[in-house]
PyMOL CGO cylinders between C-alpha atoms (Angstrom):
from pymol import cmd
from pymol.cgo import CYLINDER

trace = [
    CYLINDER, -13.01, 12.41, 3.27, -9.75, 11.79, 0.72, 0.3, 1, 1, 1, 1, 1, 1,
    CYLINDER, -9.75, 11.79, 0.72, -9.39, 8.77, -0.82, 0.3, 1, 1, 1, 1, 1, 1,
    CYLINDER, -9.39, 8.77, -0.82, -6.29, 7.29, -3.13, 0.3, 1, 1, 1, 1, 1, 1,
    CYLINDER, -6.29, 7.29, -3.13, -6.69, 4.04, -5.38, 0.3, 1, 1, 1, 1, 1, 1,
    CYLINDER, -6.69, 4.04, -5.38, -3.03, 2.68, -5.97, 0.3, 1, 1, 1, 1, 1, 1,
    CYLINDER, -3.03, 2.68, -5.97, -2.85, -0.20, -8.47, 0.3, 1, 1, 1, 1, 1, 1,
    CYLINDER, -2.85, -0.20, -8.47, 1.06, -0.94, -8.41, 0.3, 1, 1, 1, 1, 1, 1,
    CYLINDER, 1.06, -0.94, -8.41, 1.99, -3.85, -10.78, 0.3, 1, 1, 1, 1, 1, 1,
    CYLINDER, 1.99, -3.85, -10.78, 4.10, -6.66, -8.33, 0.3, 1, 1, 1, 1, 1, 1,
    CYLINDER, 4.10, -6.66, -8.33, 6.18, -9.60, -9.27, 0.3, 1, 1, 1, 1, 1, 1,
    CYLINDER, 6.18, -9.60, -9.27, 4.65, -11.29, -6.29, 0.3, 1, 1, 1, 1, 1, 1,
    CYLINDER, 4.65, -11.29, -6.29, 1.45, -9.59, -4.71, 0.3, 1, 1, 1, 1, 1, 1,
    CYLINDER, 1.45, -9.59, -4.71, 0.26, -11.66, -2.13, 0.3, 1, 1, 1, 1, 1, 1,
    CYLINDER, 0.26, -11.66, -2.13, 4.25, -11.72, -0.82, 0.3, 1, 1, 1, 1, 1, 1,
    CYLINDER, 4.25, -11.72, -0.82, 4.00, -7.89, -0.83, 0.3, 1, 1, 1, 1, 1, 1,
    CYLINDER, 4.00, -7.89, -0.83, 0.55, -7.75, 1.16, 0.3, 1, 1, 1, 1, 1, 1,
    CYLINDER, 0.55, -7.75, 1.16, 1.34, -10.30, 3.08, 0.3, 1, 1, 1, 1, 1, 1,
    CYLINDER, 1.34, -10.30, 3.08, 4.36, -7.97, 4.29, 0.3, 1, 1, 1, 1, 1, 1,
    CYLINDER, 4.36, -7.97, 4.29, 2.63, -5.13, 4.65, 0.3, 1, 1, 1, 1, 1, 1,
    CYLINDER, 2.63, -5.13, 4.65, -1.03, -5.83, 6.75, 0.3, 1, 1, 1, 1, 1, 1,
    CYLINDER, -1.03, -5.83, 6.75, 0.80, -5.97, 10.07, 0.3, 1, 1, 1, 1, 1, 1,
    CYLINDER, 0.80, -5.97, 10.07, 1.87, -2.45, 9.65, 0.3, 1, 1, 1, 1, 1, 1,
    CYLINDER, 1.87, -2.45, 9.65, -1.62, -1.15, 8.55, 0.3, 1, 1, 1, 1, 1, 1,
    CYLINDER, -1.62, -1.15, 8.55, -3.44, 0.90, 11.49, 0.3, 1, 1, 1, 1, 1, 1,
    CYLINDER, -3.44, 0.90, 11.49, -6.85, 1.52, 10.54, 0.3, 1, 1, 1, 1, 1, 1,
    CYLINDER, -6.85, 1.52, 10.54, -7.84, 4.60, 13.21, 0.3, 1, 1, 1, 1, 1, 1,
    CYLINDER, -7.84, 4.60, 13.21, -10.53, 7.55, 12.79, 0.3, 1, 1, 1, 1, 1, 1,
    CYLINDER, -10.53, 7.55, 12.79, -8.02, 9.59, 10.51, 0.3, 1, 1, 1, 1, 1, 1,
    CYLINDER, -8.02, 9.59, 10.51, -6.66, 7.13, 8.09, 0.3, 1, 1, 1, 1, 1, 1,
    CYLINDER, -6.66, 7.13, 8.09, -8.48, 3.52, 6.40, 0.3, 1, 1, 1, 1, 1, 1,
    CYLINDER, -8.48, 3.52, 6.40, -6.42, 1.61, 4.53, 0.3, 1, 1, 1, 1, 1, 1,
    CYLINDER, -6.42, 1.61, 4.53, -7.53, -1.88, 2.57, 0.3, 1, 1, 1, 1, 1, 1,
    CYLINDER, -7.53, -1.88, 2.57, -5.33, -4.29, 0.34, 0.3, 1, 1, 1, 1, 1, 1,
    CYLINDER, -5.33, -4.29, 0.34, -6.15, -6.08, -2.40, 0.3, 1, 1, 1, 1, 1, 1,
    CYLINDER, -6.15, -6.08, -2.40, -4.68, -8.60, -4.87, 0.3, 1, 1, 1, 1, 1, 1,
    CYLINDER, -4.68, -8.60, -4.87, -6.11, -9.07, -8.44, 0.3, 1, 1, 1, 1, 1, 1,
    CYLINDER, -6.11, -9.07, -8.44, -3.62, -11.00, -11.20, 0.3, 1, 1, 1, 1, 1, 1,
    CYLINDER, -3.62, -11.00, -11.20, -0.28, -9.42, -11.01, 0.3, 1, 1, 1, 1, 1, 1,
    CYLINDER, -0.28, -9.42, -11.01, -1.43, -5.79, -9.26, 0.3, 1, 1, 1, 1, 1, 1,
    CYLINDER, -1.43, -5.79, -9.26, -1.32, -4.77, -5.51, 0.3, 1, 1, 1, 1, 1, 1,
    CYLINDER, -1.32, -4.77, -5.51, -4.41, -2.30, -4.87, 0.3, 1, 1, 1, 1, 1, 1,
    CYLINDER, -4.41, -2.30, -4.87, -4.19, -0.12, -2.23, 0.3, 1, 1, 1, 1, 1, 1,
    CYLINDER, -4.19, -0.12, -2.23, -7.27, 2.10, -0.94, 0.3, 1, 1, 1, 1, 1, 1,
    CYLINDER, -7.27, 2.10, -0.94, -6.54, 4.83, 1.38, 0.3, 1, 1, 1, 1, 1, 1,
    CYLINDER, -6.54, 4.83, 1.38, -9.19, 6.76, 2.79, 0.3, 1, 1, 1, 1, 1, 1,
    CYLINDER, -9.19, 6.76, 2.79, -8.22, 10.03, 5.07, 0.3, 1, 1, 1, 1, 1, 1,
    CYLINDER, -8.22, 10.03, 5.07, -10.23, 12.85, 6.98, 0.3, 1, 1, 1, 1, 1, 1,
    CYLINDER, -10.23, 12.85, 6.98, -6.87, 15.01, 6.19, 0.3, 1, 1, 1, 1, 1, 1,
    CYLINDER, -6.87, 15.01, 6.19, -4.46, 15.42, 2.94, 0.3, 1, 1, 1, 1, 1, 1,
    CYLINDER, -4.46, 15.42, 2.94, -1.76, 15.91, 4.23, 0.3, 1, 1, 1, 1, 1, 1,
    CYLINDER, -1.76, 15.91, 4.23, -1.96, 12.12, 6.06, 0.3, 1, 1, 1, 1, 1, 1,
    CYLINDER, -1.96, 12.12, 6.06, -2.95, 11.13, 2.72, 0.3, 1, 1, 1, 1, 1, 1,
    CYLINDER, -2.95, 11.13, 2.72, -0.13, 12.03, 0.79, 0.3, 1, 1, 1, 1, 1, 1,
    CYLINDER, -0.13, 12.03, 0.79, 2.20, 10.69, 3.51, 0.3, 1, 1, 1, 1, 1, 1,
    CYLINDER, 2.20, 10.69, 3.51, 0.61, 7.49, 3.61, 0.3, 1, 1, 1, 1, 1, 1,
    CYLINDER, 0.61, 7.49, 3.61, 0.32, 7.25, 0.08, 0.3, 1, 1, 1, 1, 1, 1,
    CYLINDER, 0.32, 7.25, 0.08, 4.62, 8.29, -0.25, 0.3, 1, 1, 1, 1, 1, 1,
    CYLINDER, 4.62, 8.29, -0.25, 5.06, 5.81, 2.26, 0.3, 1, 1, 1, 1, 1, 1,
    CYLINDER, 5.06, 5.81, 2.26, 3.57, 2.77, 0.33, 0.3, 1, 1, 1, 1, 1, 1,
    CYLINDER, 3.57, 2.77, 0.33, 5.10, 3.46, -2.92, 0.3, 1, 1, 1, 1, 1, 1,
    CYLINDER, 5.10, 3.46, -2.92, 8.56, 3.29, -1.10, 0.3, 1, 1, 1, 1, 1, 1,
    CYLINDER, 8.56, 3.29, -1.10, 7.56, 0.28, 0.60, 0.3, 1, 1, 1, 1, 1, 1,
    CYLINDER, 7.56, 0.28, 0.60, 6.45, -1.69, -2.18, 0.3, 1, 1, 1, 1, 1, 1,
    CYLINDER, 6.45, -1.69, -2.18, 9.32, -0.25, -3.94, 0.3, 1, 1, 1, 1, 1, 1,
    CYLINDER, 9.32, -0.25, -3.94, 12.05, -1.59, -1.71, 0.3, 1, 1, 1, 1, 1, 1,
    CYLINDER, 12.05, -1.59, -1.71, 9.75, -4.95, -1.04, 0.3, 1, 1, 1, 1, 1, 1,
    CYLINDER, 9.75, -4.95, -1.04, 10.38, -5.56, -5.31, 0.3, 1, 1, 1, 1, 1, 1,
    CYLINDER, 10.38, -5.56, -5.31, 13.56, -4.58, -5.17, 0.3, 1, 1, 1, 1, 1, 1,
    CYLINDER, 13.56, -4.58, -5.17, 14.60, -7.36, -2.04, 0.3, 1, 1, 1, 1, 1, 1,
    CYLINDER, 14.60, -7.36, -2.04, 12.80, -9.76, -4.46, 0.3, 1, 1, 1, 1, 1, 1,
    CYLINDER, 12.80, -9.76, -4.46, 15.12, -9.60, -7.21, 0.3, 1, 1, 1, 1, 1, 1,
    CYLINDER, 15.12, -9.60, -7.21, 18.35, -9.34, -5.21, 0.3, 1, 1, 1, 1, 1, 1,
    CYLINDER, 18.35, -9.34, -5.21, 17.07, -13.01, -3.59, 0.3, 1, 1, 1, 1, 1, 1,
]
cmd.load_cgo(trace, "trace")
């Protein structure tokens, strides 16, 4: 199994994962869990495949990305 640690750095952290859990589907390929600690978002990705990996792990990035970026346009 593949596994990712992403510590991102958030204005608001619990916004972000409160945003995101709805979208997480935990199945028999791909395990995702969310944490908050201080001013960092940690995402854990575990995979039975890379390739889902890496697309998971591109598709949080964005995500929190854009999420910051709404933040400071409000």
């Amino acid at each position: 199994m593949y596994e990712a640690l992403l510590t991102l750095k958030c204005s608001k952290p619990d916004l972000i994962k409160q945003s995101l859990e709805p979208d997480i589907k935990n199945d028999e390929t791909v395990e995702t869990t969310l944490n908050v600690k201080d001013d960092t978002l940690e995402i854990v990705i575990k995979s039975k495949k890379l390739n889902y990996l890496k697309a998971v792990i591109n598709s949080y990035i964005s995500t929190v990305n854009m999420l910051e970026k709404v933040d400071k346009i409000e």
